[in-house]
C-alpha positions in Angstrom: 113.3 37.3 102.0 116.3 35.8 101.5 119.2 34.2 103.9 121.5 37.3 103.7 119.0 39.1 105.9 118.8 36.9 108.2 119.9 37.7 112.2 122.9 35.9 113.2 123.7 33.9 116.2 125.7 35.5 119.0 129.1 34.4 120.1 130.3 34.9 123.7 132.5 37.4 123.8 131.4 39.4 120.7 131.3 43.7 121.3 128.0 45.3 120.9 129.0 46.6 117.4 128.8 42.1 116.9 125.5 42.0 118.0 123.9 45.1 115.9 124.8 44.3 112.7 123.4 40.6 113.8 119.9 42.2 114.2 118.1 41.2 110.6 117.5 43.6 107.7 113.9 42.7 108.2 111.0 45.1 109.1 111.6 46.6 112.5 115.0 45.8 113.3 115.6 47.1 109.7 113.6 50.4 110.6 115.4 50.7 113.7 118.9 50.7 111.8 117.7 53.4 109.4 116.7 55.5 112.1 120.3 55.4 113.8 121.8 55.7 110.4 119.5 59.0 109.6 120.7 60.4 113.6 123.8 59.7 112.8 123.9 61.3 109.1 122.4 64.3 110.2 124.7 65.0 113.3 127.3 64.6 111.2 125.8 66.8 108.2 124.9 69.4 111.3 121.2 69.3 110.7 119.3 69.2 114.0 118.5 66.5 116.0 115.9 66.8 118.4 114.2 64.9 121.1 111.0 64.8 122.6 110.9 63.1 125.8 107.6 62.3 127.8 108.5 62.0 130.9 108.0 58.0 132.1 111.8 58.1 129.9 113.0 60.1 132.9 111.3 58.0 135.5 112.9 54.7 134.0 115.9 55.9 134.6 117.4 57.2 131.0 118.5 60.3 132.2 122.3 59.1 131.8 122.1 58.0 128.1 119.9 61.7 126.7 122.9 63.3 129.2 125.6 61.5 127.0 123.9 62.2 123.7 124.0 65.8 125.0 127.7 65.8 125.9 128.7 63.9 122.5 126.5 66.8 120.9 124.3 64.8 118.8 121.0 66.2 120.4 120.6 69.8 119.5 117.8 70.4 121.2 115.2 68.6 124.1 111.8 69.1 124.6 110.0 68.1 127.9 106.6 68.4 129.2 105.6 70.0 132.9 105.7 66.4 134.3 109.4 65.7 132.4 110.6 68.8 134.0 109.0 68.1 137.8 110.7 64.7 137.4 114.2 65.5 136.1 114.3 68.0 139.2 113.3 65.9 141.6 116.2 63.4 140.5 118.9 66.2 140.7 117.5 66.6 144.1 116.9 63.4 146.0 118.3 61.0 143.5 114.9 59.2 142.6 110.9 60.3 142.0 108.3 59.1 141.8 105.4 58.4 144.3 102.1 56.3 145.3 99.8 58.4 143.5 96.6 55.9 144.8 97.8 56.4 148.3 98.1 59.8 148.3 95.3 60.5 146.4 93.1 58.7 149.1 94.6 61.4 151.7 95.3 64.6 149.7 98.9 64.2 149.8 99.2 63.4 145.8 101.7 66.5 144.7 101.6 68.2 147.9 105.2 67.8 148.4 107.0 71.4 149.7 110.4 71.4 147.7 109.4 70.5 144.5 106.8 73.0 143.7 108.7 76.0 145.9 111.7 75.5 143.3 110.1 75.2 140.5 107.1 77.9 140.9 109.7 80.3 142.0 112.1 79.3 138.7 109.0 79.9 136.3 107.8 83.3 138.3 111.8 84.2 138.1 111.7 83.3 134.5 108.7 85.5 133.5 109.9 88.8 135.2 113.5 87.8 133.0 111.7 87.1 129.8 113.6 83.9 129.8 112.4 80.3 128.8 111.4 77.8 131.3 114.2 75.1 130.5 116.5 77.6 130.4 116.1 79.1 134.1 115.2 75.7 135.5 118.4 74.3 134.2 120.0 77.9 135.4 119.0 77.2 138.8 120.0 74.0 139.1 123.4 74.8 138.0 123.7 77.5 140.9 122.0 75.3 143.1 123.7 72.7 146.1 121.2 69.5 144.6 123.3 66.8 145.6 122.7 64.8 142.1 122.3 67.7 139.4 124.9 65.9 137.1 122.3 63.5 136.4 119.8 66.3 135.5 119.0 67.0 131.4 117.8 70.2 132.4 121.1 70.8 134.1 123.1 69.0 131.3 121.3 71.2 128.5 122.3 74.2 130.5 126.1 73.4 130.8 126.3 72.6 127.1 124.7 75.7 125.9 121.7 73.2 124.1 117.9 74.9 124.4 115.6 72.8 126.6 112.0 73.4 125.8 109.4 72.9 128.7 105.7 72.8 127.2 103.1 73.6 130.1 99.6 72.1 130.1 98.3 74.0 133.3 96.3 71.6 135.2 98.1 69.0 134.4 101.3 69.1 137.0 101.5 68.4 140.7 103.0 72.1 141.2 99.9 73.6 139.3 97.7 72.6 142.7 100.4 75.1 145.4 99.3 78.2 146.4 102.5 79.5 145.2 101.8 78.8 141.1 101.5 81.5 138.8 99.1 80.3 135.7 100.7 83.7 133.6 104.3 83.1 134.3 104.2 79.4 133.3 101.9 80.5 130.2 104.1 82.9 129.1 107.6 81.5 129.8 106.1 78.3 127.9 105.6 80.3 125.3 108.7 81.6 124.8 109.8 78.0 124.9 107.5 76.9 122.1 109.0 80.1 120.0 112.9 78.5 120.6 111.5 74.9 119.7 110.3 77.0 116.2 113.5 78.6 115.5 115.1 75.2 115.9 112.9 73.4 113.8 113.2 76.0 111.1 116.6 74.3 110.2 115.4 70.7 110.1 115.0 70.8 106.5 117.0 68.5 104.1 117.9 66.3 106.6 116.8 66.7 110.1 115.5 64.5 112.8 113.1 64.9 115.1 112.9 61.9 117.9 109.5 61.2 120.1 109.6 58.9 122.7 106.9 58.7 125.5 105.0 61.8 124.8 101.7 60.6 123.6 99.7 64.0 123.3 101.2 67.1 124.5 104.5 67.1 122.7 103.1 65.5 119.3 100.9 68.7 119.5 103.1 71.2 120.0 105.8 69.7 117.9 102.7 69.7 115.0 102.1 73.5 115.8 105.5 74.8 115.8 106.2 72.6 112.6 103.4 74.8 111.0 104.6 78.1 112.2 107.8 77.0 110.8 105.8 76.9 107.2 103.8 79.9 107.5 106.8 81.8 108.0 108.3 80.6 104.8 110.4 78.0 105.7 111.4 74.9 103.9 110.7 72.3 106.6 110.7 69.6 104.7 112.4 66.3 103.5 113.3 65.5 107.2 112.6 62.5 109.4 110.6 61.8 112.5 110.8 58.4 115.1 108.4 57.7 117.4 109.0 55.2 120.1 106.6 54.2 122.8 105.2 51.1 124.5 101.6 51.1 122.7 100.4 52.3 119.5 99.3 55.8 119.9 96.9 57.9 117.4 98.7 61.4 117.9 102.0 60.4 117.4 101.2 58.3 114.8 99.5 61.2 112.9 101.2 64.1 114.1 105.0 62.5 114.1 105.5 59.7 111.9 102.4 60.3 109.2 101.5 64.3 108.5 104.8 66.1 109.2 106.5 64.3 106.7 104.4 64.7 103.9 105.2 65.7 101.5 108.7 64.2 101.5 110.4 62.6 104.1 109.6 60.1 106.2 108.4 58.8 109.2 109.0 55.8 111.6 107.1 54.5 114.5 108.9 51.7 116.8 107.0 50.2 119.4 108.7 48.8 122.5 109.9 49.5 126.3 111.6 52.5 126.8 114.2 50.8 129.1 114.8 48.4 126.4 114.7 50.8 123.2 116.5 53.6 124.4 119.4 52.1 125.9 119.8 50.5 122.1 119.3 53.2 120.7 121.8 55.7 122.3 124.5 52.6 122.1 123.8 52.0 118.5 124.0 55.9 117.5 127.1 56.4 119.7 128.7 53.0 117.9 127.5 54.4 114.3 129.3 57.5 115.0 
């Protein structure tokens, strides 16, 4: 180590671009830097760029910063799970999510609500008879819906900007799995068809690509792992590209099925450990700065 990488003190009134290059070239923060830098180079190279987003990023309130990404055009693809979607819906709607789960669970009220599940049940039913995606319909029907906050929906976003959103169903696992009114073979196969557009995306991540995981810690690392294979058997060259991870805690699968075995290999892999109300907000600043 030497002085020239050392972080330097701010000054008041400095921009933001004044206080990222004052981060040190040391370990994380240097990590964190070649991460934006790789974004960056590959949005500008036209390689994709594509993020996976569990959905506690929704529910802290980052919906605004993935939305600009998406208008700038540097995300070329999103990827939620059931509970991303169910969130990012209810937002368009009332403007906030979210509630006691202990509470209601003590009653039965946990996920009972009436709108959420009668849209989206009736979106992935609508979906199936369409042989259509689920992002794509949800994000369809939010559009031609009167939700009072839909400009703050990625879903909705995606949709208006012509980018695929990916919805990856674990049935059992979301509060509109327990209506009356949910149809196990409609979200099964309209998943599907998601997981196929995620693989015709990531067929062109090659030489350059990025894929970004933040929050997911099993369902998206494992279907990003699978598609990543079908990519492969197909007789692709998926490879030489670079995964981020970031998330709150250490996590085995997205250790092992971002950042360590996808990038073998060649490429390279990078797991950054922090809030997401703290990370991502850098992050989208520092890409959007870079660029």
């Amino acid at each position: 180590m030497n002085t020239g990488l050392f972080a330097k003190p701010q000054r008041k009134g400095q921009k933001f671009s004044d206080f990222y290059n004052s981060l040190p070239h040391i370990l994380k923060a240097q990590d964190f830097k070649d991460c934006v830098d790789l974004i960056v180079k590959a949005h500008k190279t036209k390689k994709p760029v594509v993020f996976l987003l569990g959905a506690h990023v929704i529910k802290c309130g980052l919906s605004p910063l993935i939305i600009q990404l998406i208008n700038k055009g540097i995300i070329n693809l999103v990827a939620l799970n059931g509970a991303g979607m169910i969130h990012d819906f209810e937002i368009a709607l009332n403007g906030q999510t979210s509630e006691d789960v202990l509470e209601g669970l003590i009653d039965g009220s946990f996920g009972m609500v009436k709108e959420t599940a009668e849209f989206l049940n009736k979106s992935t039913s609508q979906a199936a008879r369409n042989d259509e995606g689920l992002g794509y319909r949800v994000g369809l029907n939010i559009k031609n819906s009167q939700l009072r906050h839909k400009d703050l929906s990625i879903l909705y976003n995606c949709y208006m900007n012509k980018i695929p959103t990916t919805v990856h169903v674990a049935i059992g696992t979301d509060i509109i799995h327990q209506h009356p009114n949910f149809r196990g073979e409609d979200a099964g196969k309209t998943s599907q068809k998601d997981f196929l557009a995620l693989v015709e995306v990531l067929t062109k991540i090659g030489g350059g690509g990025v894929v970004v995981n933040i929050g997911s810690a099993v369902i998206l690392p494992e279907v990003f792992l699978k598609a990543l294979t079908v990519t492969r058997n197909l007789g692709y060259k998926t490879f030489d590209f670079t995964t981020v991870n970031f998330d709150m805690l250490a996590q085995y699968r997205p250790q092992q099925n971002i950042v360590c075995r996808p990038t073998q290999p060649k490429g390279k892999g990078y797991y950054i450990t922090g809030h997401h109300e703290i990370m991502v907000p850098l992050l989208a600043a520092a890409i959007l700065e870079r660029l």
